[in-house]
C-alpha positions in Angstrom: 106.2 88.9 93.8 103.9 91.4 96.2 106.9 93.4 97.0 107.3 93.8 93.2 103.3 94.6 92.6 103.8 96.9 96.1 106.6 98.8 94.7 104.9 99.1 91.0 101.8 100.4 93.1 104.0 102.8 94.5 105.9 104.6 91.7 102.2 104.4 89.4 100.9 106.2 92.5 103.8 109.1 92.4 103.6 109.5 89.2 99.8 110.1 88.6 99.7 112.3 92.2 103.0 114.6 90.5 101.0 115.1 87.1 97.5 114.7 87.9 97.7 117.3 90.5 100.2 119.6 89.1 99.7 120.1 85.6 100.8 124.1 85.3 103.5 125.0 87.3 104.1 128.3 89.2 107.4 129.6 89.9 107.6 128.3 93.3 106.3 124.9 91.7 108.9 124.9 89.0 112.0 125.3 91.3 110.2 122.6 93.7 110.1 120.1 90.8 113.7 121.4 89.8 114.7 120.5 92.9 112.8 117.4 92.8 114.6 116.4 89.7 117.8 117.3 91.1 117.9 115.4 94.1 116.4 112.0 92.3 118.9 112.0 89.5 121.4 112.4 92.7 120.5 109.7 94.8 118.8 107.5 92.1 115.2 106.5 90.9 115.4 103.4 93.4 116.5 105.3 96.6 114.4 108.0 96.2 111.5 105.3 95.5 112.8 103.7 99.4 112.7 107.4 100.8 109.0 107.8 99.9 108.2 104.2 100.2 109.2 104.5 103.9 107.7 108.1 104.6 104.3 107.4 102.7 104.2 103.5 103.2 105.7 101.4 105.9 108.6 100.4 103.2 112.4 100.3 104.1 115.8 102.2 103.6 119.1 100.3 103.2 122.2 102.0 104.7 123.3 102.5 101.3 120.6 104.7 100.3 120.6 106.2 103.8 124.2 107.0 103.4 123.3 108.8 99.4 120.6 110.6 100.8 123.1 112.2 103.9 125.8 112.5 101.2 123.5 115.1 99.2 121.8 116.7 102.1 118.5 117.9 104.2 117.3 120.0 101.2 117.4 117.0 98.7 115.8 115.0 101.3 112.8 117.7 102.5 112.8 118.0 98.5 111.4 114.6 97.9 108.9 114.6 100.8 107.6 118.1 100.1 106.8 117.7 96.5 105.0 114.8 97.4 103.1 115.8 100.4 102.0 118.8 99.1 99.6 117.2 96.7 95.7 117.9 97.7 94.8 114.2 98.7 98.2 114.2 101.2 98.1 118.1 102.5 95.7 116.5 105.1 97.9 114.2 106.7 101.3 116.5 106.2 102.2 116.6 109.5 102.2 112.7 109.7 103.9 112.3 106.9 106.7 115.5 107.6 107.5 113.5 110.8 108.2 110.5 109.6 110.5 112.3 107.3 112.3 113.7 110.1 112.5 110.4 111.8 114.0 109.3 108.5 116.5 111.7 108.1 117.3 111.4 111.8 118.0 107.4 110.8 120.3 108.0 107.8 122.5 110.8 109.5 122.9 107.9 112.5 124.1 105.2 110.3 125.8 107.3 107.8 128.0 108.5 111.1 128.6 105.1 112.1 129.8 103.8 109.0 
């Protein structure tokens, strides 16, 4: 039942940083959130939920996801981490958090070229 509250926390605390934050959209900011939009429908509200969960938390990819997020590529994956990282309460950790996102996506490519 945590994990469930955990994961609740989670997606409450994505949603209110992407329209708290970002109410007006630039140019740049509307082909970020196209992007955005893109890649989740892609890969799935639940993977892209594991992606941030594990770059922004200490959550957990399956292989599954891993091998959805390889199969549509760096710029869907940089996609969901930069949207998100870029908000004003995270720009102060960014390097943190764009490391463990290349960490990540050095993961998935492994066991998506294992499989």
């Amino acid at each position: 039942m945590a994990y469930t509250i955990s994961r609740a926390t989670i997606v409450f605390i994505v949603v209110a940083l992407v329209c708290a934050f970002n109410p007006s959209f630039s140019i740049e900011d509307a082909e970020a959130k196209s992007l955005w939009d893109t890649c989740l429908l892609k890969i799935g509200p639940k993977c892209a939920l594991d992606v941030i969960g594990v770059v922004f938390e200490n959550g957990t990819i399956t292989d599954a996801c891993c091998h959805d997020l390889v199969q549509e590529g760096k710029v869907c994956h940089n996609s969901l981490i930069k949207y998100i990282a870029e908000r004003p309460l995270l720009i102060s950790h960014e390097t943190k958090y764009l490391k463990k996102s290349d960490d990540l996506w050095t993961h998935c490519v492994s066991i998506s070229q294992t499989a």
